[in-house]
C-alpha positions as CSV (number, residue, x, y, z in Angstrom):
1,X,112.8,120.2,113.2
2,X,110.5,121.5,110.3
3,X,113.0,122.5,107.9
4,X,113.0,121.4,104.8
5,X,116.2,121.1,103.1
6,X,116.9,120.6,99.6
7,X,118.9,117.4,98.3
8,X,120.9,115.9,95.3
9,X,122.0,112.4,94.9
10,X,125.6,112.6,95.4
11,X,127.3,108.8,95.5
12,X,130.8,108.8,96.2
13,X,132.6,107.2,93.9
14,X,134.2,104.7,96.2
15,X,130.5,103.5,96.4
16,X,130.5,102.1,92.8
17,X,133.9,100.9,93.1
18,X,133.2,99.0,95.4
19,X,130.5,97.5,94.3
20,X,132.0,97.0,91.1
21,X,134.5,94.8,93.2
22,X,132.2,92.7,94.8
23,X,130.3,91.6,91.4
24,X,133.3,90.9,89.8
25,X,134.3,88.9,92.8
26,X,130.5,87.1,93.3
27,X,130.8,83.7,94.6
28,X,128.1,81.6,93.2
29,X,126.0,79.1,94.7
30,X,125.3,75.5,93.6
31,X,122.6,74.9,91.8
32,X,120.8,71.6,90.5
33,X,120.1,70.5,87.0
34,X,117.0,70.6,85.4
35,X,114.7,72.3,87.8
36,X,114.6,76.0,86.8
37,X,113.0,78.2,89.4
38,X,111.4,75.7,91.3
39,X,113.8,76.3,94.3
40,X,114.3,79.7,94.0
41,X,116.0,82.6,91.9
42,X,118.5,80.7,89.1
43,X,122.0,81.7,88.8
44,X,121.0,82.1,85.5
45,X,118.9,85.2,86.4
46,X,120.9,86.8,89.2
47,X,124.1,86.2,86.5
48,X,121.9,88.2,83.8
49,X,122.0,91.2,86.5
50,X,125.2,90.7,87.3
51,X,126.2,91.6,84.0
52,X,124.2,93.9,83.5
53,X,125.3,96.5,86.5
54,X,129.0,95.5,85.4
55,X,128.7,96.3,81.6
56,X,125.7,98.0,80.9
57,X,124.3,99.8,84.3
58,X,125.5,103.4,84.4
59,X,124.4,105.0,88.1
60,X,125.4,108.6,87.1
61,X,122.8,108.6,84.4
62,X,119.9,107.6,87.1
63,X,121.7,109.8,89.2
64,X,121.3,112.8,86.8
65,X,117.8,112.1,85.8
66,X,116.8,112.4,89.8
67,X,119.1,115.4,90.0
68,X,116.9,117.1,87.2
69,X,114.0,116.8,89.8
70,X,113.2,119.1,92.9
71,X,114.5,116.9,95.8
72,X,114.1,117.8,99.6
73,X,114.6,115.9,102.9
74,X,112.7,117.3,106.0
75,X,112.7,115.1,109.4
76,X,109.5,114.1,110.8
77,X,109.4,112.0,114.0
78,X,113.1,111.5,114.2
79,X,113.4,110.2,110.7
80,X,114.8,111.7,107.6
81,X,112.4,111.9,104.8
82,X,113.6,112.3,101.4
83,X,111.1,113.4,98.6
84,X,110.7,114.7,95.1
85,X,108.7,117.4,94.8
86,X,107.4,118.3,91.2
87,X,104.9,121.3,90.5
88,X,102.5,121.7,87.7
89,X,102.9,125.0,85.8
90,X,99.2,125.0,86.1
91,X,97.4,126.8,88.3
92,X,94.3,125.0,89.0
93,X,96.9,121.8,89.6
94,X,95.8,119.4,92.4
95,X,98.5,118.5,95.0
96,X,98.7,114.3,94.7
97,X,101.4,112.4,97.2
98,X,102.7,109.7,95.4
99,X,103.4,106.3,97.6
100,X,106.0,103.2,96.1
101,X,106.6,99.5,98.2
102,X,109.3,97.0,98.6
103,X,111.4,96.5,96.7
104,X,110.6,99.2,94.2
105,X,111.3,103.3,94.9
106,X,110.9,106.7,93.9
107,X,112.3,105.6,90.3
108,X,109.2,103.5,89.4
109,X,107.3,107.0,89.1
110,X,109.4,109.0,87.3
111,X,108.0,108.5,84.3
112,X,104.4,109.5,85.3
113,X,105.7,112.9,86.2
114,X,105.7,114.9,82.7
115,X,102.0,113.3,82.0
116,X,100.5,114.3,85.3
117,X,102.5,117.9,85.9
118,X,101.8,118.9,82.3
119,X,100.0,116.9,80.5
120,X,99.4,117.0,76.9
121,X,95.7,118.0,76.9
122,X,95.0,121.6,78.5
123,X,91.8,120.2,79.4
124,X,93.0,117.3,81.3
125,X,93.4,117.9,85.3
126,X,97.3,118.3,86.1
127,X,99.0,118.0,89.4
128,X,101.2,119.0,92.1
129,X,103.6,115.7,92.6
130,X,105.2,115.0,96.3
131,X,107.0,111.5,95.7
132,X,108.4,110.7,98.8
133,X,111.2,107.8,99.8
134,X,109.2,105.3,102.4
135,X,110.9,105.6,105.7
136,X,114.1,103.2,105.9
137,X,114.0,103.8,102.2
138,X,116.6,104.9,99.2
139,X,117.4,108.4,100.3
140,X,115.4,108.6,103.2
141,X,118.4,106.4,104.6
142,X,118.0,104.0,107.3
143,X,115.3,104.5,110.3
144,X,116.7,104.8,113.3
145,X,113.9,104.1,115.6
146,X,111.1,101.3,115.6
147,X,107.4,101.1,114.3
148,X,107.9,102.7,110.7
149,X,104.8,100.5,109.1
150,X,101.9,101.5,107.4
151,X,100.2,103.3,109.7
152,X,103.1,105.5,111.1
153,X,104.4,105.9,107.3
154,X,100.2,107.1,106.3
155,X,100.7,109.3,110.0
156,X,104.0,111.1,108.3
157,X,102.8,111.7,104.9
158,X,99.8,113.7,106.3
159,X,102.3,115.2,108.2
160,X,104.3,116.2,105.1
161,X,101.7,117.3,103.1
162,X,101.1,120.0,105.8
163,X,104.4,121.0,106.2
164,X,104.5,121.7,102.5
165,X,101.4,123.9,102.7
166,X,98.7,121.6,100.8
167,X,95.1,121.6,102.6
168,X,93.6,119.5,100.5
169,X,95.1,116.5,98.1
170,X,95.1,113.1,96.6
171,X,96.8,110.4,97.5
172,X,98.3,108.0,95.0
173,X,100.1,104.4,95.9
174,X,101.5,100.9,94.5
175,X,102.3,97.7,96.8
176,X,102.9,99.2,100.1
177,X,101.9,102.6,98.8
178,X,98.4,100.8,98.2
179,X,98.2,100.1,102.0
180,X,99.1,103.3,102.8
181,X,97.0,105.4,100.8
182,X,93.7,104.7,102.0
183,X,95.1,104.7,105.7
184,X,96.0,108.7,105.0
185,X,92.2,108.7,103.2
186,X,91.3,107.2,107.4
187,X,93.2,109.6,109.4
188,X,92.8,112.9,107.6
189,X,89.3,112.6,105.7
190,X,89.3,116.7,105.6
191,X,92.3,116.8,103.4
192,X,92.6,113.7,101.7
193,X,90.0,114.1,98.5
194,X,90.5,110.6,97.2
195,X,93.4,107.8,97.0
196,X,94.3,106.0,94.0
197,X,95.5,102.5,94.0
198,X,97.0,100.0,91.8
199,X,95.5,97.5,94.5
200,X,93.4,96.8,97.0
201,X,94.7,94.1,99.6
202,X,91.2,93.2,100.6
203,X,91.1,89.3,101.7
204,X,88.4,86.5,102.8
205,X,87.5,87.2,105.7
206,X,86.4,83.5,107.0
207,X,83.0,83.6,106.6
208,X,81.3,81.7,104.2
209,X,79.0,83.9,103.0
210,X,81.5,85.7,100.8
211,X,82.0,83.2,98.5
212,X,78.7,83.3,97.6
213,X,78.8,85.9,95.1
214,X,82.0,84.9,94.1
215,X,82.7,85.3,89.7
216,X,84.5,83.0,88.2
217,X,87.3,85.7,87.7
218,X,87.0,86.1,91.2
219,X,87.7,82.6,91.8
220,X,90.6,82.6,89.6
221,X,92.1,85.4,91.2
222,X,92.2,84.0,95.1
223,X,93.7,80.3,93.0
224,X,96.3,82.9,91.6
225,X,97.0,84.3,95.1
226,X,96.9,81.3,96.5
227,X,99.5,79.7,94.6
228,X,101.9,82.8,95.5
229,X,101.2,82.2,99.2
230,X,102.4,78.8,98.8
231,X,105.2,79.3,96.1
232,X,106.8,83.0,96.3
233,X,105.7,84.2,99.8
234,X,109.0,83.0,101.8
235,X,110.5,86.6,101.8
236,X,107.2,88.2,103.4
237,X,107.1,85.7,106.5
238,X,111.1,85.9,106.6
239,X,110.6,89.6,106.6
240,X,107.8,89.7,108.9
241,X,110.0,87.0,111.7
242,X,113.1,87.9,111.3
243,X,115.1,90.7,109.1
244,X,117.7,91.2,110.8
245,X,118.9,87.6,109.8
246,X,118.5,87.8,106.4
247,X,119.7,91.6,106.5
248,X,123.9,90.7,106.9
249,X,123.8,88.9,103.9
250,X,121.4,92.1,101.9
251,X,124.0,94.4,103.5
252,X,127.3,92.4,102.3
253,X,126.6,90.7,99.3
254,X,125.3,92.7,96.0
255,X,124.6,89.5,94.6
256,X,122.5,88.4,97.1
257,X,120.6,91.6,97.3
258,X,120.2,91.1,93.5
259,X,118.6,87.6,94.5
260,X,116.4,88.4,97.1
261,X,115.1,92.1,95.7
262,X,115.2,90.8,92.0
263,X,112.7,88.2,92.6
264,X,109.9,90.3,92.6
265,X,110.5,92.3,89.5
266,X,109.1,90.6,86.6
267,X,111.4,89.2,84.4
268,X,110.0,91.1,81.5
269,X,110.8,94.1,82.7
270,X,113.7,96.3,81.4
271,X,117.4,95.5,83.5
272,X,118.1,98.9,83.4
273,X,114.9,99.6,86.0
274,X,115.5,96.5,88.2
275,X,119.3,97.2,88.4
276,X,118.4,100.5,88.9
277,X,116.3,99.8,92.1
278,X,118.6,97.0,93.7
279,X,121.5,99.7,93.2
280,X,119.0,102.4,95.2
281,X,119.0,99.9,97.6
282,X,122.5,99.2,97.6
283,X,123.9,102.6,97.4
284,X,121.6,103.8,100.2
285,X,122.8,100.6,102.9
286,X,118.6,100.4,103.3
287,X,118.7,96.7,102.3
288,X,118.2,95.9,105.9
289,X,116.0,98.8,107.0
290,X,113.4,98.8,104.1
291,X,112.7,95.2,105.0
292,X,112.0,96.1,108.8
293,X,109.1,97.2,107.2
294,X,107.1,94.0,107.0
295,X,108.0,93.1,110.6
296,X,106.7,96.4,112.1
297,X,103.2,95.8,110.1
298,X,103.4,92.7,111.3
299,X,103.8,93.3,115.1
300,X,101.2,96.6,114.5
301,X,98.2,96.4,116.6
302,X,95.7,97.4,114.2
303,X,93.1,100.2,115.4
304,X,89.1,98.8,115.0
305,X,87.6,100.7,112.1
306,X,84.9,99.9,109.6
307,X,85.1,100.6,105.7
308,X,87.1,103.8,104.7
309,X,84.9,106.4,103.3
310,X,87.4,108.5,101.3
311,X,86.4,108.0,97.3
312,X,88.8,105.0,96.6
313,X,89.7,104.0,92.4
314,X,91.6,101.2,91.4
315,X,93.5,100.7,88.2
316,X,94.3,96.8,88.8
317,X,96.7,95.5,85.5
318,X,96.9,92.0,84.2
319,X,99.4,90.2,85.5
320,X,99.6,91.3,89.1
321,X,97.7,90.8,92.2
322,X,93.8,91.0,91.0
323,X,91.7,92.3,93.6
324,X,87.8,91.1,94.3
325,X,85.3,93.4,94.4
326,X,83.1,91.6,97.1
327,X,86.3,91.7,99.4
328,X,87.2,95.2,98.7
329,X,83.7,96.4,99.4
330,X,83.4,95.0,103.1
331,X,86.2,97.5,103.5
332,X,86.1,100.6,101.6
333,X,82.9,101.8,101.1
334,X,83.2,104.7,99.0
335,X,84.6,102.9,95.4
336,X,83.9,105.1,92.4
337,X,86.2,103.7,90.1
338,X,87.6,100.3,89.3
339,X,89.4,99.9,86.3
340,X,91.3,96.8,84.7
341,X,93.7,96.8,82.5
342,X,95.6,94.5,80.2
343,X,98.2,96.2,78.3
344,X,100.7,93.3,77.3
345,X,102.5,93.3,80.7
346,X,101.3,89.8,81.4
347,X,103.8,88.0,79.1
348,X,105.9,85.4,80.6
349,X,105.3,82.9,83.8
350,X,102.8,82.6,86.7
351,X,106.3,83.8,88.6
352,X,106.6,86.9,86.5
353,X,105.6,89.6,88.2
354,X,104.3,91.5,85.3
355,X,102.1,94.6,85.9
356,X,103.1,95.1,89.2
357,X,105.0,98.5,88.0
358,X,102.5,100.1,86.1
359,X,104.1,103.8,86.5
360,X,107.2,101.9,84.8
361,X,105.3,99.3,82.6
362,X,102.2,101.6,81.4
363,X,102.8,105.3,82.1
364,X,100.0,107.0,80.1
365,X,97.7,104.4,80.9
366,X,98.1,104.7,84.6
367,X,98.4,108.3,84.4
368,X,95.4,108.7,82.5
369,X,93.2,106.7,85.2
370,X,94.5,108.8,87.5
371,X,93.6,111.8,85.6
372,X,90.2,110.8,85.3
373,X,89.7,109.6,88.9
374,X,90.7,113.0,90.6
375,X,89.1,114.6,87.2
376,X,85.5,113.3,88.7
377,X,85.8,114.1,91.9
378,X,86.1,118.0,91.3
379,X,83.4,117.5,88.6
């Protein structure tokens, strides 16, 4: 049940054909005049994408460029686990697990591997890279039992990082991989030096007291997440209530998996790297698993425990979810760095979500925070 087994990414061809098919086929929906995104994703965008995967899109070169990589799967409580696993010709490399979110994947780091396995400088730390597929995930394929949230995801990664002989590492993450980080950093403090985030979901609490320290960016930040509760947060509570509902169209309909996965990748970002992701998604049929994800968390009876004590560094980048210090505090109480970042990713509307992939958008930038996170800790 330990084995670890290697993998390639091997779509049948029917698979594209098929979807081909259905995108030339796409049934579109009404839409009214005049009031761009206001009710949701336009045809306008979903059409773009459309197009895209039909003319432009070519899944055997993605395919290739993850066949280039070290790929395993290994079970772990019943579940297949699919991973990339990258090591540093260096000797003195430090082993880092590497933690994506819905609806991105394994691809969003792909281009932070050459900068962390070998980077440029022989003086800068290097690393060991374990990129895993979240359960009910891309190659991971669909889960096949219940419960696969955070905590059980943070349980199997510690798990994985055993099987693959590493004592001591770091832990790296982005969206969900920033909720699962630091809950590795909680359950295996021996062997988890220090996690890495891109952010901290740290929220008020109720109390008043707070607010009282509160900066003005601060205050801008919680008006920014407040208007995506009320504007763009339909999919989490859909998610969190019922995926299975929402799942038969995912599952049928590769324009409606374009909709619903598409609307949180920035529109600024490159079609090649959202097509890319949807197709994952697609290809995989882990529309409707990856999703269960949010309903799991959701139904997760949270163990009591105070602040994490791991060293925790954020590299937060404009244009994405801004976390508050005074929030992030009350629950981690070991930050050493925190980092912001505005690198141009911001361009566009409040509903872009630009940032948000920062292995994608800003490679050497993240990769260099990173560098000079783990660098201090073994100073």
């Amino acid at each position: 049940m330990t084995e670890i087994r290697p993998f390639r990414v091997e779509i049948p061809q029917a698979r594209l054909d098929d979807v081909r098919d259905r995108l030339t086929r796409a049934l579109w929906p009404h839409e009214l005049p005049g009031v761009g995104a206001a009710y949701g994703v336009t045809n306008e965008r979903v059409r773009a994408l459309a197009a895209f995967w039909l003319d432009e899109f070519d899944w055997r070169a993605t395919e290739k460029r993850l066949n280039s990589l070290d790929q395993f799967t290994t079970e772990i409580n019943g579940e297949q686990i699919h991973f990339i696993h990258v090591r540093s010709s260096r000797e003195d490399a430090t082993p880092l697990i590497l933690t994506h979110g819905w609806p991105g994947s394994v691809l969003e780091y792909l281009d932070v591997i050459e900068p962390l396995t070998e980077p440029a400088d022989p003086t800068d730390p290097a690393f060991h890279l374990v990129i895993p597929s979240l359960p009910g995930f891309g190659f991971s394929g669909p889960t096949q039992s219940t419960g696969w949230g955070t905590h059980r995801t943070a349980a199997a990664w510690v798990e994985l990082m055993e099987r693959l002989g590493y004592r001591r590492y770091g832990a790296v993450g982005n969206d969900g991989g920033s909720m699962i980080s630091p809950i590795m950093g909680r359950l295996a403090p021996e062997s988890v030096i220090g996690t890495h985030v891109t952010q901290i979901f740290s929220f008020p609490s109720g109390d008043p007291a707070e607010f009282a320290t509160l900066t003005a960016e601060d205050h801008a930040a919680l008006a920014k997440l407040q208007w995506f509760v009320d504007n763009l947060s339909a999919f989490n509570t859909l998610h969190s209530q019922q995926p299975q509902t929402i799942a038969f169209a995912l599952a049928d309909s590769p324009v409606g998996l374009l909709a619903w996965n598409g609307q949180l990748f920035g529109e600024n970002l490159d079609p090649e790297f959202v097509v890319a992701n949807i197709a994952l998604y697609w290809l995989t049929g882990t529309a409707a698993s990856s999703i269960r994800f949010y309903y799991e968390d959701a139904h997760h009876q949270a163990e009591p425990a105070g602040p994490t004590t791991v060293p925790l560094g954020l590299a937060m980048f404009a244009g994405d979810f801004q976390s508050i210090r005074t929030f992030a505090e009350r629950d981690h109480g070991n930050i050493v760095s925190w980092h912001s970042y505005d690198v141009g990713t911001a361009a566009g509307s409040e509903r872009d979500a630009a940032g948000h992939y920062a292995a994608h958008e800003a490679p050497e930038v993240l990769a260099a925070d990173i560098r000079g996170f783990f660098g201090s800790l073994s100073a």
